[in-house]
DSSP file (Angstrom, degrees, kcal/mol; ACC not computed):
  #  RESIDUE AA STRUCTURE BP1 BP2  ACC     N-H-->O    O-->H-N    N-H-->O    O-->H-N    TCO  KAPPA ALPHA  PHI   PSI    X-CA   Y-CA   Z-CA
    1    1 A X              0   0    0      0, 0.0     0, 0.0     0, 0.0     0, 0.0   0.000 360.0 360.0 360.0 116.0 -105.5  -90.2  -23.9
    2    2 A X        -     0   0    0      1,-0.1     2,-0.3     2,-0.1     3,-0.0   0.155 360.0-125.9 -50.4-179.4 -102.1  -89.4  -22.4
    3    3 A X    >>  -     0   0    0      1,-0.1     3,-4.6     0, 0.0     4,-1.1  -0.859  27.6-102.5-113.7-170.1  -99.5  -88.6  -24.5
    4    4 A X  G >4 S+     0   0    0     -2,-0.3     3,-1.0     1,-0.3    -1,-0.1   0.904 117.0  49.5 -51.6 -40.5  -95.9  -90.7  -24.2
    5    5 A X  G 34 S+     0   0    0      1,-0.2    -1,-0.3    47,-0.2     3,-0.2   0.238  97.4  67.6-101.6  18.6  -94.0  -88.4  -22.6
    6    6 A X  G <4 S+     0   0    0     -3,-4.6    -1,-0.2     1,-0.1    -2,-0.2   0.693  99.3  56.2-101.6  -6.5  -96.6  -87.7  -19.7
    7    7 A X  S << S+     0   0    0     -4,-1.1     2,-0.8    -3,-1.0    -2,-0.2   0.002  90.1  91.7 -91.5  23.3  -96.0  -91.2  -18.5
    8    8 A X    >>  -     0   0    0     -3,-0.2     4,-2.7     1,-0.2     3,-1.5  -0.909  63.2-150.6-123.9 142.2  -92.4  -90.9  -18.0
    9    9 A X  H 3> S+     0   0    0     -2,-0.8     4,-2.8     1,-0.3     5,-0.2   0.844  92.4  63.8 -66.9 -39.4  -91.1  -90.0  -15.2
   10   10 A X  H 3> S+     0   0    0      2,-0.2     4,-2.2     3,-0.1    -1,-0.3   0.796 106.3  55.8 -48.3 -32.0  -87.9  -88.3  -16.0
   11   11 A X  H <> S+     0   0    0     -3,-1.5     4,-4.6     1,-0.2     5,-0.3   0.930 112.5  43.3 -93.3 -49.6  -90.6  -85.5  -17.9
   12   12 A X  H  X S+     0   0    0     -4,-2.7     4,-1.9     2,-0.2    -2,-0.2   0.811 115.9  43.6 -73.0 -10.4  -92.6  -85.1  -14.3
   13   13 A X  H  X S+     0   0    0     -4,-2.8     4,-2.3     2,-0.2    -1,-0.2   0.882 118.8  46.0 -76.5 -38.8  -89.3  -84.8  -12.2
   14   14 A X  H  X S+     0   0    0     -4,-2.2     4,-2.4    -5,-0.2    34,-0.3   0.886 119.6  46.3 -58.8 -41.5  -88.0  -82.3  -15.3
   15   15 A X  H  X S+     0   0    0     -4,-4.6     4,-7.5    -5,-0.2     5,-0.3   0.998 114.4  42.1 -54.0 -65.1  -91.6  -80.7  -14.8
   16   16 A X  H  X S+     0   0    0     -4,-1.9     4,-1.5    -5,-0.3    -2,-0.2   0.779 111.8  50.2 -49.9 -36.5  -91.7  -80.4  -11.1
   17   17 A X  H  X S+     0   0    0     -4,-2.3     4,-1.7     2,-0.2     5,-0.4   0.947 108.8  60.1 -91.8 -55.7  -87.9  -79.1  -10.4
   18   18 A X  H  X S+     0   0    0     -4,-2.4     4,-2.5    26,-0.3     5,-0.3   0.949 105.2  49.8 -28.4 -52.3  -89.0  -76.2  -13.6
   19   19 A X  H  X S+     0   0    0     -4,-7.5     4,-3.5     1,-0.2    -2,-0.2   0.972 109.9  54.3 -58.4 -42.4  -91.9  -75.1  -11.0
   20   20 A X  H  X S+     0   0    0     -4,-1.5     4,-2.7    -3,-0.3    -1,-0.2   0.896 108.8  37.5   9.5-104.3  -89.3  -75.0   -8.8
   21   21 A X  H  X S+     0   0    0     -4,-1.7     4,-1.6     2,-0.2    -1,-0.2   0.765 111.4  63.5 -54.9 -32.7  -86.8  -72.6  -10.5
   22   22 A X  H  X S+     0   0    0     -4,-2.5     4,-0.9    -5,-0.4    -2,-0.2   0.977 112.0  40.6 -85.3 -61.0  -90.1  -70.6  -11.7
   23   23 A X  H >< S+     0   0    0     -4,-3.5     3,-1.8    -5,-0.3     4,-0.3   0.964 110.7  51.9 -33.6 -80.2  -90.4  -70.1   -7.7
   24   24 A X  H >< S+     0   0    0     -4,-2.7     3,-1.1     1,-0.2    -1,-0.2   0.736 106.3  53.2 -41.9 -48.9  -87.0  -69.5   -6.7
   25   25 A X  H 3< S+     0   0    0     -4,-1.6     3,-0.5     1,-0.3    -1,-0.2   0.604  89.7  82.7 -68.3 -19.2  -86.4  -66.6   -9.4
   26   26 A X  T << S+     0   0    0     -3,-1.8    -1,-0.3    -4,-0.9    -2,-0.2   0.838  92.2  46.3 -54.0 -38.3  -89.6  -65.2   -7.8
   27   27 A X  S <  S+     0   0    0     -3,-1.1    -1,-0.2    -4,-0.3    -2,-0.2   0.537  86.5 109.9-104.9 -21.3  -87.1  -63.8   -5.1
   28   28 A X  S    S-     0   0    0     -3,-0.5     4,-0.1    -4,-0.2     2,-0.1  -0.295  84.2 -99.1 -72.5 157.3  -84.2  -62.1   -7.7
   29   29 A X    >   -     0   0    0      1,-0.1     3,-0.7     2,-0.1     8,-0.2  -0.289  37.6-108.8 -73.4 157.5  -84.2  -58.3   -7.6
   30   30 A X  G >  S+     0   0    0      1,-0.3     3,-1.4     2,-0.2     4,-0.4   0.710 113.7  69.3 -68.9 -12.3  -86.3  -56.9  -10.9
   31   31 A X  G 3  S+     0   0    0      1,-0.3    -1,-0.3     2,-0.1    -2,-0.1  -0.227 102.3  50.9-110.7  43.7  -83.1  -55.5  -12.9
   32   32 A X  G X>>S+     0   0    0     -3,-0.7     5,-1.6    -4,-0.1     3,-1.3   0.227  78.2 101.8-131.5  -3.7  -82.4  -59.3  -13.3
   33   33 A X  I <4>S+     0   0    0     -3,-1.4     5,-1.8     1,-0.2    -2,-0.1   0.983  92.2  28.7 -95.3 -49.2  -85.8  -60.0  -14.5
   34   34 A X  I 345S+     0   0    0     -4,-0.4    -1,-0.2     3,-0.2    -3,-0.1   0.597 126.8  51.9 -86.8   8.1  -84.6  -60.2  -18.6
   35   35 A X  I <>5S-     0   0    0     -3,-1.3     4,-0.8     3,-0.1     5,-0.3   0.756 128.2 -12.8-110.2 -87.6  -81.1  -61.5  -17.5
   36   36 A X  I  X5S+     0   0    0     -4,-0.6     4,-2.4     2,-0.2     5,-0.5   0.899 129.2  61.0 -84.8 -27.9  -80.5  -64.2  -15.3
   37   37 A X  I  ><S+     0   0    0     -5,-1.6     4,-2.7     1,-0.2    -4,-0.2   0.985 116.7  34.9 -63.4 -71.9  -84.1  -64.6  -13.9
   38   38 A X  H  ><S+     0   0    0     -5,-1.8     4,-3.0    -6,-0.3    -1,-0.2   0.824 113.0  59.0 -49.9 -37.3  -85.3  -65.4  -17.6
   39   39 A X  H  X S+     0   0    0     -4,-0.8     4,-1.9     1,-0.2     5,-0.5   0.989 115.5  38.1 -61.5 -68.0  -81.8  -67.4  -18.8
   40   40 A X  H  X S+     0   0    0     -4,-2.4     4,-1.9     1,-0.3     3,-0.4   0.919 115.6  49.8 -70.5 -28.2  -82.4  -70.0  -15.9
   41   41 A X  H  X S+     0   0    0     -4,-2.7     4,-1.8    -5,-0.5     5,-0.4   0.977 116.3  45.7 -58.1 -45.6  -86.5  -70.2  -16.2
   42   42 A X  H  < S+     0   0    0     -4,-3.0    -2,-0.2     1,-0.3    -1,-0.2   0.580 117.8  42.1 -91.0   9.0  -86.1  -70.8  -20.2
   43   43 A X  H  X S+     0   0    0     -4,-1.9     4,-1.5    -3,-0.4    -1,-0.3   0.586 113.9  49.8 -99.5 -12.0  -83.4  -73.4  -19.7
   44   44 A X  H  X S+     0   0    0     -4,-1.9     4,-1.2    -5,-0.5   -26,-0.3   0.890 119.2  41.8 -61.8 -29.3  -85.3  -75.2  -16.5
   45   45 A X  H  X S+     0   0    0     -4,-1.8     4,-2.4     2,-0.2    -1,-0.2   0.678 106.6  62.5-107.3 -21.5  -88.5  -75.3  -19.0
   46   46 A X  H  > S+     0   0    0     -5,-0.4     4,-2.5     2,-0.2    -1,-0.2   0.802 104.3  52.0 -85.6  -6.8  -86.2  -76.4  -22.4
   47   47 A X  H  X S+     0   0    0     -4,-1.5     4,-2.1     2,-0.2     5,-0.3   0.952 109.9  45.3 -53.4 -57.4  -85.4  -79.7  -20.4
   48   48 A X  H  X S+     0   0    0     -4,-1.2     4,-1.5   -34,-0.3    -2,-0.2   0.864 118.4  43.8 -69.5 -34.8  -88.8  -80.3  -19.8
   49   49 A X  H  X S+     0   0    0     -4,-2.4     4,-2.6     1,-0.2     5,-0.3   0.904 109.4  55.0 -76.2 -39.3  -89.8  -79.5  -23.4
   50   50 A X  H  X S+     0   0    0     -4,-2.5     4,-1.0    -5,-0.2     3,-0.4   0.935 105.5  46.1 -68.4 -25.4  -87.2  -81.2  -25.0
   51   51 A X  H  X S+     0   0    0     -4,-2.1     4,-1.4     2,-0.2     5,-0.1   0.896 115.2  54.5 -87.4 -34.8  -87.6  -84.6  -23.6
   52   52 A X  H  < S+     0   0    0     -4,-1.5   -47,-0.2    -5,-0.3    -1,-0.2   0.731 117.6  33.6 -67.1 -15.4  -91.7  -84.1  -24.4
   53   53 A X  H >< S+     0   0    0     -4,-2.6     3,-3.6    -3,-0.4    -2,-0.2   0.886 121.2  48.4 -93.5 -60.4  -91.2  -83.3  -28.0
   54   54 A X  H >< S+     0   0    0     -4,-1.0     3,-1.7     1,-0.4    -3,-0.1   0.644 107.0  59.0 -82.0 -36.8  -87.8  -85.9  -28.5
   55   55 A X  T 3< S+     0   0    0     -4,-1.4    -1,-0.4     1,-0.3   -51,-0.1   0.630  99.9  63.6 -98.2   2.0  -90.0  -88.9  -26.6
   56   56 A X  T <  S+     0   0    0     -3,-3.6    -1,-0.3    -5,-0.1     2,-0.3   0.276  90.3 105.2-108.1  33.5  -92.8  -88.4  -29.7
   57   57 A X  S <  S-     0   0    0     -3,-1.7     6,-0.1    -4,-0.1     3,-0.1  -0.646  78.6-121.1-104.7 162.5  -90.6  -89.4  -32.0
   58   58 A X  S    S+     0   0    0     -2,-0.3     2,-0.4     1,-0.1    -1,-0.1   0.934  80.2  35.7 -39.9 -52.1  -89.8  -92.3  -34.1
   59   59 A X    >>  -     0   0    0      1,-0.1     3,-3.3    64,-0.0     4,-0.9  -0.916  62.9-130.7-114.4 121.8  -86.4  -93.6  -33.3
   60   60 A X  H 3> S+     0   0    0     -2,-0.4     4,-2.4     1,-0.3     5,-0.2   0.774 110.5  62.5 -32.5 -59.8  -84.4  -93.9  -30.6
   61   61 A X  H 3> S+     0   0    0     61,-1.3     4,-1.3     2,-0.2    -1,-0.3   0.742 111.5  46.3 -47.8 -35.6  -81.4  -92.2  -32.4
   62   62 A X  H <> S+     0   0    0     -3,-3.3     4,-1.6    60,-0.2    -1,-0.2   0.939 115.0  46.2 -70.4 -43.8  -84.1  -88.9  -32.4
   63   63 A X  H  X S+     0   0    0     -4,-0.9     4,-2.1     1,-0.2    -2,-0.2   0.724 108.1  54.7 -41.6 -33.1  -85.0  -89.4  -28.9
   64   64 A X  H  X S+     0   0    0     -4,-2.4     4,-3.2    -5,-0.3     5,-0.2   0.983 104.1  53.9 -76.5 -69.5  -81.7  -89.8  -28.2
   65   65 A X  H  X S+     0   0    0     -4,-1.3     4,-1.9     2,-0.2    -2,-0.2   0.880 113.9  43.8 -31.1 -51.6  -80.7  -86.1  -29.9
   66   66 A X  H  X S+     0   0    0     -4,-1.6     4,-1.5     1,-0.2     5,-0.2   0.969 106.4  55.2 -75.9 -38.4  -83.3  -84.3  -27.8
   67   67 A X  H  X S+     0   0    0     -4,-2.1     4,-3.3     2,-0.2     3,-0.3   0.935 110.6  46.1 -57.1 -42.3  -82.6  -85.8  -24.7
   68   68 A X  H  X S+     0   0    0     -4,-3.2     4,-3.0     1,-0.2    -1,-0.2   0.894 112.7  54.5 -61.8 -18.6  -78.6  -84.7  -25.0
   69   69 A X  H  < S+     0   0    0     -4,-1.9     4,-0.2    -5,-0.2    -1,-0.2   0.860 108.3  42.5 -79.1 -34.8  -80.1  -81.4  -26.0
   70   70 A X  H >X S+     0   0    0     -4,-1.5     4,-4.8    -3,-0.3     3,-1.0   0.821 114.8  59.5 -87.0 -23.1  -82.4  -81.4  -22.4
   71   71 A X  H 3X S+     0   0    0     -4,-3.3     4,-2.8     1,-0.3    -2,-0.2   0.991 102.6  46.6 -44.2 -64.5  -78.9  -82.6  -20.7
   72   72 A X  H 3< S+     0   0    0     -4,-3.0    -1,-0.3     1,-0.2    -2,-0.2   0.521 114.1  53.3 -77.1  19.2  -77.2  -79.7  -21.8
   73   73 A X  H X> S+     0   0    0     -3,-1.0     4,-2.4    -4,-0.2     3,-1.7   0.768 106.4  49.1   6.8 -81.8  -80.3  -77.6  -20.4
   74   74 A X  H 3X S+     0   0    0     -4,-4.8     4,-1.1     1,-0.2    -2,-0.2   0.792 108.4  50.1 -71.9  -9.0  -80.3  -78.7  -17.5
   75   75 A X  H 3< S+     0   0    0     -4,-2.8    -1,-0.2    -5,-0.2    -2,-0.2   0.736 113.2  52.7 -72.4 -20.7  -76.1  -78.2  -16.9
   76   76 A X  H <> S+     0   0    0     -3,-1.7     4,-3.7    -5,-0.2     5,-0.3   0.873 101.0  58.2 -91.5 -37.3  -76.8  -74.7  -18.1
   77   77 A X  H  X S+     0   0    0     -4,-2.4     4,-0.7     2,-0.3    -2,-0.2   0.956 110.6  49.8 -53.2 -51.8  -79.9  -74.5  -15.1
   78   78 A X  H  < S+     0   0    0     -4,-1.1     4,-0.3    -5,-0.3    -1,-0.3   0.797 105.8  46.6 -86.5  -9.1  -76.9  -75.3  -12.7
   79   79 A X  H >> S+     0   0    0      1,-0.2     3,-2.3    -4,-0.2     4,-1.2   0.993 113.3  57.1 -99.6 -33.5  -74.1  -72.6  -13.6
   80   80 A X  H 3X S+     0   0    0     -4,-3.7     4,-1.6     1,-0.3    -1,-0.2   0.351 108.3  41.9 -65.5  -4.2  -77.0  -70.3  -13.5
   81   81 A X  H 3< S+     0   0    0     -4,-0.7    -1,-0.3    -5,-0.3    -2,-0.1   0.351 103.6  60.0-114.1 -15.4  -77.6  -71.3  -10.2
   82   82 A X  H X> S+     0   0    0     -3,-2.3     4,-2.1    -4,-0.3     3,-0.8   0.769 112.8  48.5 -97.8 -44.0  -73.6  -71.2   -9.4
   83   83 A X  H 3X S+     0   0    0     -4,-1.2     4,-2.9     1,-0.2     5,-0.3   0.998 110.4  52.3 -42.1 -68.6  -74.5  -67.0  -10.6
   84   84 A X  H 3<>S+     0   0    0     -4,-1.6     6,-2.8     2,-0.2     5,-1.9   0.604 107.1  45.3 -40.3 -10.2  -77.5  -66.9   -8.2
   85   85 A X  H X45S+     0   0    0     -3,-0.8     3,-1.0     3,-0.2    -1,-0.2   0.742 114.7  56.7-118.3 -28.9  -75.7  -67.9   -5.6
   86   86 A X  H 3<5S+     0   0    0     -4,-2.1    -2,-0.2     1,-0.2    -3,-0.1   0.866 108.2  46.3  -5.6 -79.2  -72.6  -65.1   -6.8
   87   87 A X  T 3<5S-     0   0    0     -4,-2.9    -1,-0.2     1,-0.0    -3,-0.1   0.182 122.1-106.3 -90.9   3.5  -74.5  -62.6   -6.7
   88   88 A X  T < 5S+     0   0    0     -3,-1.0    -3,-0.2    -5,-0.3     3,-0.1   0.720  82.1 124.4  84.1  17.9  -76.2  -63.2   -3.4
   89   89 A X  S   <S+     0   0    0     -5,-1.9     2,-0.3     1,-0.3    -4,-0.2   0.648  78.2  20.8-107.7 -28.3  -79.6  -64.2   -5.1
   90   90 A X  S    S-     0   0    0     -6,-2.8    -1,-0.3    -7,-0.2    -2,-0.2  -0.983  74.4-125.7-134.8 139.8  -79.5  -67.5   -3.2
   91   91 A X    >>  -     0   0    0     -2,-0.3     4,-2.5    -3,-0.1     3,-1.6  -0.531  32.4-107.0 -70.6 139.8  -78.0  -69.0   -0.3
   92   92 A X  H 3> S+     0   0    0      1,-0.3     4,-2.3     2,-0.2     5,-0.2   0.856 119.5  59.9 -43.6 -35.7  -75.9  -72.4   -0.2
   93   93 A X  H 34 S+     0   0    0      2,-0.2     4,-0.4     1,-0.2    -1,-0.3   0.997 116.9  36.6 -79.0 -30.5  -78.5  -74.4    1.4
   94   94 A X  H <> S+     0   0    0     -3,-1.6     4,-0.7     1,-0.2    -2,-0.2   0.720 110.0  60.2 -62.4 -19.9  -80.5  -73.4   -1.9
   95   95 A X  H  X S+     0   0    0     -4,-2.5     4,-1.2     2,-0.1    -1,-0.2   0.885 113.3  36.0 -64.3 -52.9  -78.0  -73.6   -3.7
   96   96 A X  H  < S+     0   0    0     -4,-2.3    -2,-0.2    -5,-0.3    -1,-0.1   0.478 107.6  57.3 -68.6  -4.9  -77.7  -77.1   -2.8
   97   97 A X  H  > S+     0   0    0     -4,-0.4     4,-0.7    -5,-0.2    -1,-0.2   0.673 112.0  42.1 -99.7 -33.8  -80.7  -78.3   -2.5
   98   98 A X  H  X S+     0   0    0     -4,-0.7     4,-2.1     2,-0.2     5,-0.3   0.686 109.8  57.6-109.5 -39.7  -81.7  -77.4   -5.9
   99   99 A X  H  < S+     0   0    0     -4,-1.2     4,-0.5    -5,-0.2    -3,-0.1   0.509 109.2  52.5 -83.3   2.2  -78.0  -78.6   -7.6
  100  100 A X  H  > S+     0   0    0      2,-0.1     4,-2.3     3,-0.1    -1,-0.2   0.827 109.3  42.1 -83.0 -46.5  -78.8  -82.1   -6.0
  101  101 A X  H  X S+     0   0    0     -4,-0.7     4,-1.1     1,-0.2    -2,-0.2   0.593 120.0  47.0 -94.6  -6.4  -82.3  -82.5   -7.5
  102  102 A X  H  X S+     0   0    0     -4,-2.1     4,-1.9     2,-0.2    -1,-0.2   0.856 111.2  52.5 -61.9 -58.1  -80.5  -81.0  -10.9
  103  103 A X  H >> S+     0   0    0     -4,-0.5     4,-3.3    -5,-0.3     3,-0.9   0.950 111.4  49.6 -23.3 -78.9  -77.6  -83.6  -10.3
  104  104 A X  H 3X S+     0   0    0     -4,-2.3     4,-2.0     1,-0.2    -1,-0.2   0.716 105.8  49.6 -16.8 -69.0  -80.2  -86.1  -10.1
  105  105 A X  H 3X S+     0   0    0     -4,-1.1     4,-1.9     2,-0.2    -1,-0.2   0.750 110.6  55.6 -45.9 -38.2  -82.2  -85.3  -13.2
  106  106 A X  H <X S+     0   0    0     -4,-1.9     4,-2.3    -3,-0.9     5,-0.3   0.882 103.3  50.6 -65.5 -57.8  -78.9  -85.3  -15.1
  107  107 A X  H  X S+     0   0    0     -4,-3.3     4,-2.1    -5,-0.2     5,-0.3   0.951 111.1  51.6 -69.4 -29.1  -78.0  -88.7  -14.1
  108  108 A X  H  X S+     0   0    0     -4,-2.0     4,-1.2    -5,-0.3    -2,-0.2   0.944 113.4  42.8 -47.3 -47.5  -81.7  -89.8  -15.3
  109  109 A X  H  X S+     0   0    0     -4,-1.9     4,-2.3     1,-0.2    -3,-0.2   0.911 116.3  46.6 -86.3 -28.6  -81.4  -88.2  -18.9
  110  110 A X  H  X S+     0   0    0     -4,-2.3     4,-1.9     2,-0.2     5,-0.2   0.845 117.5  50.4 -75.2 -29.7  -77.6  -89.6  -19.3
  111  111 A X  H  X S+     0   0    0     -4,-2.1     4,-0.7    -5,-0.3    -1,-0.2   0.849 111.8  42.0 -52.6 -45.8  -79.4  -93.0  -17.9
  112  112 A X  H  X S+     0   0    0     -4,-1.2     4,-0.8    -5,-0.3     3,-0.2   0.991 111.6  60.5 -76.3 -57.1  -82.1  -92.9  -20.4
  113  113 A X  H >< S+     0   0    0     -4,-2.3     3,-4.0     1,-0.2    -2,-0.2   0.913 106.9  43.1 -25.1 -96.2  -79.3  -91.8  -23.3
  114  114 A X  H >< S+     0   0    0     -4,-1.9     3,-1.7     1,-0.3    -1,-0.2   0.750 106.5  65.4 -46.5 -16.8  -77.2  -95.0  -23.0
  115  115 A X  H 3< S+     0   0    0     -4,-0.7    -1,-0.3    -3,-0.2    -2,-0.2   0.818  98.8  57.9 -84.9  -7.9  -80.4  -97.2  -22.9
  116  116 A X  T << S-     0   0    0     -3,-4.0    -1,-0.2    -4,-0.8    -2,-0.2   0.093 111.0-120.6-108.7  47.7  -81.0  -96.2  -26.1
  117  117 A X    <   -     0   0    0     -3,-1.7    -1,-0.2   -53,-0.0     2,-0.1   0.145  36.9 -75.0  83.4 160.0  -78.2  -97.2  -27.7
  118  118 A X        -     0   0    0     -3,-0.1   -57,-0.1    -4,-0.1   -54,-0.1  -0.203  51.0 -93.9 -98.2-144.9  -75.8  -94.8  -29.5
  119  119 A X  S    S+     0   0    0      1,-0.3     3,-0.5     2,-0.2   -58,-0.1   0.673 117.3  60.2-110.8 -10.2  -76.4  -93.2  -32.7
  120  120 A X  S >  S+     0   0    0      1,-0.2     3,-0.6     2,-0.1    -1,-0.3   0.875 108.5  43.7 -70.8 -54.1  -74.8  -95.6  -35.0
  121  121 A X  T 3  S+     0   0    0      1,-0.2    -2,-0.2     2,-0.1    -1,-0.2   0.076 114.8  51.0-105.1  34.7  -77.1  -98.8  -33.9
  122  122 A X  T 3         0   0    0     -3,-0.5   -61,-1.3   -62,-0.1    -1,-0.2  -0.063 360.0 360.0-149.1  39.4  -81.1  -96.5  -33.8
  123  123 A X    <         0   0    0     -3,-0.6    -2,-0.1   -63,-0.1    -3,-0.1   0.668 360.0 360.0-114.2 360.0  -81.4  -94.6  -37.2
């Protein structure tokens, strides 16, 4: 039996673009590995975990909480990506390529936010 948040789409786009970043870090030089390599995997992967614990919750108004939480996650997933690309670690067409399908994702959880109301009218 699935659970809720494997049927939503916003959680498999947040999934897919993690595997993603989990790739792409694959390529930084090894005296990054506990610095930026790790910062941008464990916020690419706290998007995708907040919006799978937040969406087994009661209330909108909780849902609501986790989802701003995988928002700012995934804004932190693009200035790490504005470093990577700094430091030489990526090039602008990956750099772009990857802050589009981040973009994306961002307008999806801010989408998903305002359909459930603010915090005043779901506790």
């Amino acid at each position: 039996m699935p659970f809720k948040f494997e049927k939503l789409k916003i959680w498999t786009f947040a999934l897919e673009l993690s595997g993603e970043v989990s790739e792409m870090v694959k390529s930084f030089p090894k005296d990054e590995l506990f610095i930026l390599t790790s910062q941008v995997k464990r916020a690419a992967d706290s998007v995708v975990l907040n919006i799978a614990e937040g969406s087994t919750l009661h209330t909108n108004a909780e849902f609501r909480r986790f989802l701003i939480i995988a928002n700012r996650s995934a804004l932190e997933v693009i200035a790490c990506f504005y470093l990577a690309k700094q430091r030489g670690f990526i090039n602008e067409s990956v750099f772009t390529e990857k802050y589009n399908k981040y973009e994306k994702l961002i307008a999806m959880i801010q989408a998903l936010i305002k359909s459930l109301g603010d915090d005043a009218t779901n506790k």
